[in-house]
C-alpha positions as CSV (number, residue, x, y, z in Angstrom):
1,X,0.0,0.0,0.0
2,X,0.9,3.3,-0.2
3,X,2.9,5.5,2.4
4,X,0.6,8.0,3.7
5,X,1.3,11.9,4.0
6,X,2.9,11.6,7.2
7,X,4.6,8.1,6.7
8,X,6.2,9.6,2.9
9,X,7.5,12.9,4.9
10,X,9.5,10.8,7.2
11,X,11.5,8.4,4.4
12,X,12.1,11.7,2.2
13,X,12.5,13.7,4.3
14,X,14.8,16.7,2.9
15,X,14.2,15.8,-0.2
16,X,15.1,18.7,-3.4
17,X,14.7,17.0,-6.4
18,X,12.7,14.6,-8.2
19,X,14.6,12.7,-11.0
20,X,11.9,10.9,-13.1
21,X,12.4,7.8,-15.2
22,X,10.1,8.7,-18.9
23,X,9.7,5.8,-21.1
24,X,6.9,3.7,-19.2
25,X,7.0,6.4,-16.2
26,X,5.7,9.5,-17.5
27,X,4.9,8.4,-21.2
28,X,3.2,5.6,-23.1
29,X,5.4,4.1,-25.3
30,X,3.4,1.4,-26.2
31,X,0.2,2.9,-26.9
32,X,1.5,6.2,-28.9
33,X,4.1,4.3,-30.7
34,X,0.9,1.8,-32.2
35,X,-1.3,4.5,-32.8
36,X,1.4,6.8,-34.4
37,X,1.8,3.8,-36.6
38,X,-1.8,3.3,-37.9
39,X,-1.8,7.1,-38.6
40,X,1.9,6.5,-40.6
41,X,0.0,3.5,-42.7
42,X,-3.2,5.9,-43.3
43,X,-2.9,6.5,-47.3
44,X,0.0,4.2,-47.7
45,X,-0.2,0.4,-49.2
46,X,1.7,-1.4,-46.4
47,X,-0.4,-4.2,-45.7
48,X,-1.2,-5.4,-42.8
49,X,0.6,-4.3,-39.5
50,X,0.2,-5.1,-36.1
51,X,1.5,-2.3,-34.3
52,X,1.5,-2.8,-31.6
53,X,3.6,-5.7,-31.9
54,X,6.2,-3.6,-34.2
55,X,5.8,-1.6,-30.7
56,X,6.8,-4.3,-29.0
57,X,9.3,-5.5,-31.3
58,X,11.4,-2.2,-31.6
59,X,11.5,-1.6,-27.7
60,X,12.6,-4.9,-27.2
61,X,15.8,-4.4,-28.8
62,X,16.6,-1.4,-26.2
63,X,18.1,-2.8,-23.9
64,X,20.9,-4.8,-25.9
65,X,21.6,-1.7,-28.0
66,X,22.3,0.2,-24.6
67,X,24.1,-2.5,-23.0
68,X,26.6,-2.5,-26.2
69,X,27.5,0.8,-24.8
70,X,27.5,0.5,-21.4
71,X,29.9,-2.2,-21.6
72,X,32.6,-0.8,-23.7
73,X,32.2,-2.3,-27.0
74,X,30.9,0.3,-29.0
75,X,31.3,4.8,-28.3
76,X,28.6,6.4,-26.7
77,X,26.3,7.1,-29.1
78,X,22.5,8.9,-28.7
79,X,19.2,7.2,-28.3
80,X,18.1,8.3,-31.7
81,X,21.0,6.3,-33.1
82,X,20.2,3.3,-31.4
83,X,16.6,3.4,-31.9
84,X,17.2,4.3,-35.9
85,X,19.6,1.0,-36.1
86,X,16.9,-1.1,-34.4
87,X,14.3,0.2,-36.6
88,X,16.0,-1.0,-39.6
89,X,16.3,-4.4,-38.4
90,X,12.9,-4.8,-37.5
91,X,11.4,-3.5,-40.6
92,X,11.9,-6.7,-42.5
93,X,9.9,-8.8,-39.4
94,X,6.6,-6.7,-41.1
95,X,7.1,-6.5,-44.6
96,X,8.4,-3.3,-44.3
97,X,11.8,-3.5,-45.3
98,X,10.8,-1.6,-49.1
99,X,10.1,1.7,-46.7
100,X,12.8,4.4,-48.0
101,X,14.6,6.7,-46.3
102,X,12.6,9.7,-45.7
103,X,9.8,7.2,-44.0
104,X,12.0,5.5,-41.9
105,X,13.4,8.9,-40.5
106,X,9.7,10.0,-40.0
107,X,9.0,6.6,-38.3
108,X,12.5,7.6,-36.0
109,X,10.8,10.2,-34.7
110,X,7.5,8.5,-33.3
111,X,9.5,8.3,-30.0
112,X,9.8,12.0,-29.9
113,X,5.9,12.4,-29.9
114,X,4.7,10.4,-27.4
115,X,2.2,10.9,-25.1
116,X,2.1,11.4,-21.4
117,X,-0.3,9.3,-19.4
118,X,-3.3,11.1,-18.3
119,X,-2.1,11.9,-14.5
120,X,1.9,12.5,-15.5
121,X,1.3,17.1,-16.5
122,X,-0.7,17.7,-13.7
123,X,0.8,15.4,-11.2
124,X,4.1,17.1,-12.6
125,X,2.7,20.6,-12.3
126,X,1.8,19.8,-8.5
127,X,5.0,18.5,-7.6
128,X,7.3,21.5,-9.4
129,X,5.7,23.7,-6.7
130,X,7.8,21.9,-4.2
131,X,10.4,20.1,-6.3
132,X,12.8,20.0,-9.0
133,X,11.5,18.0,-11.6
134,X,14.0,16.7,-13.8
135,X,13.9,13.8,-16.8
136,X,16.3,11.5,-16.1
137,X,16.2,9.1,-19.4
138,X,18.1,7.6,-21.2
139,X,16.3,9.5,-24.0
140,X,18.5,12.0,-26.0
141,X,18.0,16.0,-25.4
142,X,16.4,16.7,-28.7
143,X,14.1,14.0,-28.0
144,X,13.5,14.7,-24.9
145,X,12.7,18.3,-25.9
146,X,10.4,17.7,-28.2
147,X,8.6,15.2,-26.3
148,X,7.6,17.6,-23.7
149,X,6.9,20.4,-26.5
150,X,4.6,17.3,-27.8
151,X,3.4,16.8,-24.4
152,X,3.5,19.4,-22.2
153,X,5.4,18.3,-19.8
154,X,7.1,20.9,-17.2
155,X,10.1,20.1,-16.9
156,X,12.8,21.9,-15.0
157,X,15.5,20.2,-16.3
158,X,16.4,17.5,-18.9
159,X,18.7,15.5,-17.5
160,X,19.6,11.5,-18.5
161,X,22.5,9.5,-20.9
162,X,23.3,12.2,-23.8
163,X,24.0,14.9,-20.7
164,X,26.3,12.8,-18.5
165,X,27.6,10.4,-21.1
166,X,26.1,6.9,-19.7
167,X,23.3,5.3,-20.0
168,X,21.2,3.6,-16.8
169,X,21.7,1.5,-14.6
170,X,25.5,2.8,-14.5
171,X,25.9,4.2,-11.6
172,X,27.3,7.6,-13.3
173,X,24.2,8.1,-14.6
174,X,22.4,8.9,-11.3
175,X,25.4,10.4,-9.3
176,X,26.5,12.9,-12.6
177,X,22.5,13.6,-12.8
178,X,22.3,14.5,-8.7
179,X,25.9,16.5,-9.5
180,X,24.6,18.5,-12.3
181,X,21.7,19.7,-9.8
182,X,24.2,20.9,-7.0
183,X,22.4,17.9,-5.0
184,X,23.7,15.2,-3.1
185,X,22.1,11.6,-4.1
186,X,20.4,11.6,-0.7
187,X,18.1,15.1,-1.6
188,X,16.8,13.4,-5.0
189,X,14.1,10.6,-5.2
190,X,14.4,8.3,-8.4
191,X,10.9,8.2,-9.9
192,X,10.2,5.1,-12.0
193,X,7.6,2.3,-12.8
194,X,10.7,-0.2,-13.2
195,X,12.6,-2.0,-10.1
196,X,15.7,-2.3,-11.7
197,X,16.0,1.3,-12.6
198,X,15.2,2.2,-8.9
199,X,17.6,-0.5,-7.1
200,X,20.1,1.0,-9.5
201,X,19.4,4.6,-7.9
202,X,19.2,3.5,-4.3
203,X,22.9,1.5,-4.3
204,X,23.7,5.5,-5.5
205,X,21.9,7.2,-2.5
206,X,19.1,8.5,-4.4
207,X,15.7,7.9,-2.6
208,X,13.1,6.0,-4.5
209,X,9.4,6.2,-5.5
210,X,7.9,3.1,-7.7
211,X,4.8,4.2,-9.7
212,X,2.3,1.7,-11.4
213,X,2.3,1.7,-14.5
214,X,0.3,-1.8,-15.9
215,X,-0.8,-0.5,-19.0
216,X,2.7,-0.5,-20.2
217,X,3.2,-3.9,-20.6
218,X,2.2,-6.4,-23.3
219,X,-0.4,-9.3,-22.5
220,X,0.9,-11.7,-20.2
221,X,4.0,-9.7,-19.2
222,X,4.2,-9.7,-15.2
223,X,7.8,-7.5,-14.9
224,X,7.4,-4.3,-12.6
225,X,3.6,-4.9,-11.8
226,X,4.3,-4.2,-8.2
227,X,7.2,-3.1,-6.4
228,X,10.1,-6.0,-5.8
229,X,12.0,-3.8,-3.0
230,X,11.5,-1.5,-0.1
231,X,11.0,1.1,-2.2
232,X,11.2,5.0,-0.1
233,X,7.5,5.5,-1.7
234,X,5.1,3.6,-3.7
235,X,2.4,5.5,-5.7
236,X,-0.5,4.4,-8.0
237,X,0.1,7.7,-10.4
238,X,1.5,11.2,-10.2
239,X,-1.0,12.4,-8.5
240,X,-0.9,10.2,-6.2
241,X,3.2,10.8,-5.8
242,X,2.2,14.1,-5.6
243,X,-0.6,14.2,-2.6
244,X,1.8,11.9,-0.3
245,X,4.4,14.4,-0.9
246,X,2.1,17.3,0.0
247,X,1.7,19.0,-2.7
Protein backbone atom coordinates (compact mmCIF):
# COMPACT_ATOMS: atom_id res chain seq x y z
CA UNK A 1 0.00 0.00 0.00
CA UNK A 2 0.89 3.26 -0.24
CA UNK A 3 2.85 5.52 2.41
CA UNK A 4 0.60 8.01 3.74
CA UNK A 5 1.29 11.87 3.96
CA UNK A 6 2.92 11.59 7.25
CA UNK A 7 4.62 8.06 6.73
CA UNK A 8 6.22 9.60 2.92
CA UNK A 9 7.46 12.90 4.85
CA UNK A 10 9.54 10.80 7.22
CA UNK A 11 11.46 8.42 4.42
CA UNK A 12 12.08 11.70 2.18
CA UNK A 13 12.47 13.71 4.28
CA UNK A 14 14.79 16.71 2.85
CA UNK A 15 14.25 15.77 -0.18
CA UNK A 16 15.09 18.67 -3.39
CA UNK A 17 14.66 16.96 -6.41
CA UNK A 18 12.74 14.57 -8.19
CA UNK A 19 14.63 12.66 -11.01
CA UNK A 20 11.90 10.90 -13.09
CA UNK A 21 12.39 7.80 -15.19
CA UNK A 22 10.07 8.67 -18.87
CA UNK A 23 9.73 5.76 -21.10
CA UNK A 24 6.93 3.72 -19.22
CA UNK A 25 6.99 6.39 -16.23
CA UNK A 26 5.74 9.45 -17.48
CA UNK A 27 4.93 8.43 -21.16
CA UNK A 28 3.16 5.61 -23.07
CA UNK A 29 5.36 4.11 -25.25
CA UNK A 30 3.36 1.43 -26.22
CA UNK A 31 0.23 2.91 -26.92
CA UNK A 32 1.54 6.21 -28.85
CA UNK A 33 4.12 4.30 -30.69
CA UNK A 34 0.89 1.78 -32.21
CA UNK A 35 -1.27 4.51 -32.84
CA UNK A 36 1.37 6.84 -34.44
CA UNK A 37 1.80 3.80 -36.58
CA UNK A 38 -1.75 3.35 -37.86
CA UNK A 39 -1.76 7.10 -38.59
CA UNK A 40 1.90 6.50 -40.57
CA UNK A 41 0.01 3.48 -42.68
CA UNK A 42 -3.18 5.95 -43.26
CA UNK A 43 -2.91 6.47 -47.26
CA UNK A 44 -0.05 4.25 -47.67
CA UNK A 45 -0.17 0.42 -49.18
CA UNK A 46 1.69 -1.42 -46.36
CA UNK A 47 -0.41 -4.23 -45.73
CA UNK A 48 -1.16 -5.39 -42.80
CA UNK A 49 0.62 -4.35 -39.53
CA UNK A 50 0.15 -5.13 -36.15
CA UNK A 51 1.51 -2.26 -34.30
CA UNK A 52 1.51 -2.78 -31.56
CA UNK A 53 3.56 -5.72 -31.87
CA UNK A 54 6.21 -3.57 -34.17
CA UNK A 55 5.83 -1.57 -30.66
CA UNK A 56 6.79 -4.32 -28.97
CA UNK A 57 9.30 -5.50 -31.27
CA UNK A 58 11.38 -2.22 -31.60
CA UNK A 59 11.49 -1.62 -27.69
CA UNK A 60 12.59 -4.93 -27.15
CA UNK A 61 15.76 -4.42 -28.84
CA UNK A 62 16.58 -1.45 -26.20
CA UNK A 63 18.06 -2.78 -23.91
CA UNK A 64 20.88 -4.80 -25.87
CA UNK A 65 21.55 -1.69 -28.01
CA UNK A 66 22.28 0.16 -24.55
CA UNK A 67 24.13 -2.54 -23.01
CA UNK A 68 26.61 -2.46 -26.15
CA UNK A 69 27.52 0.75 -24.84
CA UNK A 70 27.54 0.46 -21.44
CA UNK A 71 29.87 -2.17 -21.62
CA UNK A 72 32.60 -0.83 -23.65
CA UNK A 73 32.21 -2.31 -26.97
CA UNK A 74 30.87 0.27 -29.03
CA UNK A 75 31.30 4.75 -28.32
CA UNK A 76 28.64 6.44 -26.72
CA UNK A 77 26.29 7.11 -29.15
CA UNK A 78 22.53 8.90 -28.70
CA UNK A 79 19.23 7.21 -28.34
CA UNK A 80 18.09 8.27 -31.66
CA UNK A 81 21.02 6.32 -33.15
CA UNK A 82 20.22 3.30 -31.37
CA UNK A 83 16.63 3.37 -31.95
CA UNK A 84 17.23 4.27 -35.92
CA UNK A 85 19.56 1.00 -36.13
CA UNK A 86 16.89 -1.07 -34.36
CA UNK A 87 14.27 0.25 -36.61
CA UNK A 88 16.00 -1.00 -39.60
CA UNK A 89 16.30 -4.41 -38.41
CA UNK A 90 12.87 -4.80 -37.55
CA UNK A 91 11.38 -3.46 -40.55
CA UNK A 92 11.88 -6.68 -42.47
CA UNK A 93 9.90 -8.80 -39.38
CA UNK A 94 6.59 -6.69 -41.13
CA UNK A 95 7.06 -6.49 -44.57
CA UNK A 96 8.43 -3.35 -44.32
CA UNK A 97 11.83 -3.54 -45.33
CA UNK A 98 10.79 -1.55 -49.06
CA UNK A 99 10.07 1.73 -46.71
CA UNK A 100 12.76 4.45 -48.03
CA UNK A 101 14.61 6.72 -46.28
CA UNK A 102 12.65 9.69 -45.72
CA UNK A 103 9.82 7.21 -44.01
CA UNK A 104 11.95 5.53 -41.93
CA UNK A 105 13.41 8.90 -40.54
CA UNK A 106 9.68 10.04 -40.03
CA UNK A 107 9.02 6.62 -38.32
CA UNK A 108 12.49 7.57 -36.00
CA UNK A 109 10.84 10.15 -34.69
CA UNK A 110 7.50 8.51 -33.31
CA UNK A 111 9.51 8.30 -30.05
CA UNK A 112 9.81 12.04 -29.95
CA UNK A 113 5.87 12.37 -29.92
CA UNK A 114 4.65 10.38 -27.38
CA UNK A 115 2.18 10.94 -25.06
CA UNK A 116 2.12 11.43 -21.37
CA UNK A 117 -0.27 9.33 -19.36
CA UNK A 118 -3.29 11.06 -18.35
CA UNK A 119 -2.11 11.95 -14.46
CA UNK A 120 1.94 12.51 -15.53
CA UNK A 121 1.34 17.07 -16.54
CA UNK A 122 -0.72 17.66 -13.74
CA UNK A 123 0.79 15.39 -11.15
CA UNK A 124 4.10 17.09 -12.63
CA UNK A 125 2.66 20.64 -12.32
CA UNK A 126 1.76 19.79 -8.49
CA UNK A 127 5.04 18.51 -7.60
CA UNK A 128 7.33 21.48 -9.43
CA UNK A 129 5.74 23.71 -6.71
CA UNK A 130 7.75 21.88 -4.23
CA UNK A 131 10.42 20.15 -6.28
CA UNK A 132 12.81 20.05 -9.03
CA UNK A 133 11.52 18.00 -11.59
CA UNK A 134 13.99 16.71 -13.78
CA UNK A 135 13.93 13.76 -16.83
CA UNK A 136 16.32 11.51 -16.11
CA UNK A 137 16.23 9.13 -19.39
CA UNK A 138 18.14 7.63 -21.25
CA UNK A 139 16.34 9.49 -23.96
CA UNK A 140 18.49 12.01 -26.01
CA UNK A 141 17.98 16.03 -25.42
CA UNK A 142 16.38 16.68 -28.66
CA UNK A 143 14.13 14.01 -28.03
CA UNK A 144 13.48 14.67 -24.87
CA UNK A 145 12.73 18.32 -25.94
CA UNK A 146 10.44 17.68 -28.20
CA UNK A 147 8.62 15.18 -26.32
CA UNK A 148 7.60 17.59 -23.70
CA UNK A 149 6.86 20.39 -26.50
CA UNK A 150 4.59 17.27 -27.76
CA UNK A 151 3.41 16.79 -24.40
CA UNK A 152 3.47 19.41 -22.20
CA UNK A 153 5.40 18.26 -19.83
CA UNK A 154 7.11 20.86 -17.19
CA UNK A 155 10.12 20.14 -16.94
CA UNK A 156 12.79 21.93 -15.03
CA UNK A 157 15.54 20.23 -16.29
CA UNK A 158 16.37 17.48 -18.92
CA UNK A 159 18.72 15.55 -17.50
CA UNK A 160 19.65 11.47 -18.49
CA UNK A 161 22.49 9.53 -20.95
CA UNK A 162 23.26 12.20 -23.84
CA UNK A 163 24.01 14.86 -20.66
CA UNK A 164 26.33 12.84 -18.51
CA UNK A 165 27.55 10.39 -21.06
CA UNK A 166 26.10 6.91 -19.73
CA UNK A 167 23.27 5.26 -19.98
CA UNK A 168 21.24 3.56 -16.85
CA UNK A 169 21.66 1.48 -14.61
CA UNK A 170 25.51 2.81 -14.48
CA UNK A 171 25.86 4.25 -11.63
CA UNK A 172 27.30 7.59 -13.26
CA UNK A 173 24.24 8.07 -14.56
CA UNK A 174 22.43 8.91 -11.26
CA UNK A 175 25.35 10.36 -9.34
CA UNK A 176 26.54 12.86 -12.55
CA UNK A 177 22.53 13.60 -12.81
CA UNK A 178 22.34 14.49 -8.74
CA UNK A 179 25.85 16.54 -9.52
CA UNK A 180 24.58 18.53 -12.27
CA UNK A 181 21.71 19.70 -9.76
CA UNK A 182 24.21 20.91 -6.95
CA UNK A 183 22.38 17.95 -5.00
CA UNK A 184 23.74 15.17 -3.11
CA UNK A 185 22.07 11.61 -4.10
CA UNK A 186 20.39 11.61 -0.66
CA UNK A 187 18.11 15.09 -1.56
CA UNK A 188 16.84 13.44 -4.99
CA UNK A 189 14.13 10.55 -5.18
CA UNK A 190 14.42 8.34 -8.41
CA UNK A 191 10.88 8.16 -9.89
CA UNK A 192 10.21 5.08 -12.02
CA UNK A 193 7.64 2.34 -12.79
CA UNK A 194 10.65 -0.24 -13.16
CA UNK A 195 12.59 -2.00 -10.15
CA UNK A 196 15.73 -2.26 -11.68
CA UNK A 197 16.00 1.31 -12.62
CA UNK A 198 15.24 2.17 -8.92
CA UNK A 199 17.61 -0.53 -7.15
CA UNK A 200 20.11 0.98 -9.46
CA UNK A 201 19.38 4.57 -7.90
CA UNK A 202 19.22 3.46 -4.30
CA UNK A 203 22.92 1.53 -4.25
CA UNK A 204 23.69 5.47 -5.50
CA UNK A 205 21.95 7.21 -2.53
CA UNK A 206 19.15 8.47 -4.43
CA UNK A 207 15.73 7.92 -2.65
CA UNK A 208 13.09 6.04 -4.52
CA UNK A 209 9.40 6.16 -5.52
CA UNK A 210 7.90 3.14 -7.74
CA UNK A 211 4.77 4.22 -9.72
CA UNK A 212 2.26 1.69 -11.44
CA UNK A 213 2.29 1.69 -14.46
CA UNK A 214 0.35 -1.76 -15.86
CA UNK A 215 -0.81 -0.50 -18.99
CA UNK A 216 2.75 -0.51 -20.19
CA UNK A 217 3.18 -3.93 -20.64
CA UNK A 218 2.20 -6.37 -23.30
CA UNK A 219 -0.39 -9.29 -22.52
CA UNK A 220 0.88 -11.74 -20.23
CA UNK A 221 3.95 -9.69 -19.23
CA UNK A 222 4.24 -9.69 -15.24
CA UNK A 223 7.84 -7.46 -14.86
CA UNK A 224 7.36 -4.33 -12.60
CA UNK A 225 3.61 -4.90 -11.85
CA UNK A 226 4.30 -4.17 -8.20
CA UNK A 227 7.20 -3.11 -6.39
CA UNK A 228 10.15 -6.02 -5.77
CA UNK A 229 11.97 -3.84 -2.97
CA UNK A 230 11.54 -1.54 -0.11
CA UNK A 231 10.97 1.09 -2.19
CA UNK A 232 11.18 5.00 -0.07
CA UNK A 233 7.46 5.55 -1.70
CA UNK A 234 5.15 3.59 -3.70
CA UNK A 235 2.37 5.52 -5.66
CA UNK A 236 -0.45 4.37 -7.97
CA UNK A 237 0.15 7.65 -10.37
CA UNK A 238 1.53 11.16 -10.16
CA UNK A 239 -0.96 12.37 -8.50
CA UNK A 240 -0.87 10.20 -6.18
CA UNK A 241 3.16 10.75 -5.77
CA UNK A 242 2.22 14.08 -5.58
CA UNK A 243 -0.62 14.16 -2.65
CA UNK A 244 1.82 11.92 -0.32
CA UNK A 245 4.42 14.38 -0.88
CA UNK A 246 2.14 17.32 0.03
CA UNK A 247 1.70 19.03 -2.72
Amino acid sequence: MADSGERAGERVGGVEALLFDVFGTVVDWRGSIARLGADFAAGRDLGTVDWTAFADAWRARYQPAMAAVREGRRPFAKLDVLHRENLDAILPDFGLEALDEAARAELNLFWHRLDPWPDSVPGMTRLKRRFIVAAQSNGNVSLMVEMARHGGLPWDAILGAEVVGYYKPRPEAYLEACARLDRPPGRCVMVAAHNDDLAAAAACGLKTAFVRRPKEKAPGQDADLAPSGDWDLVAEDLEDLAAQLGC
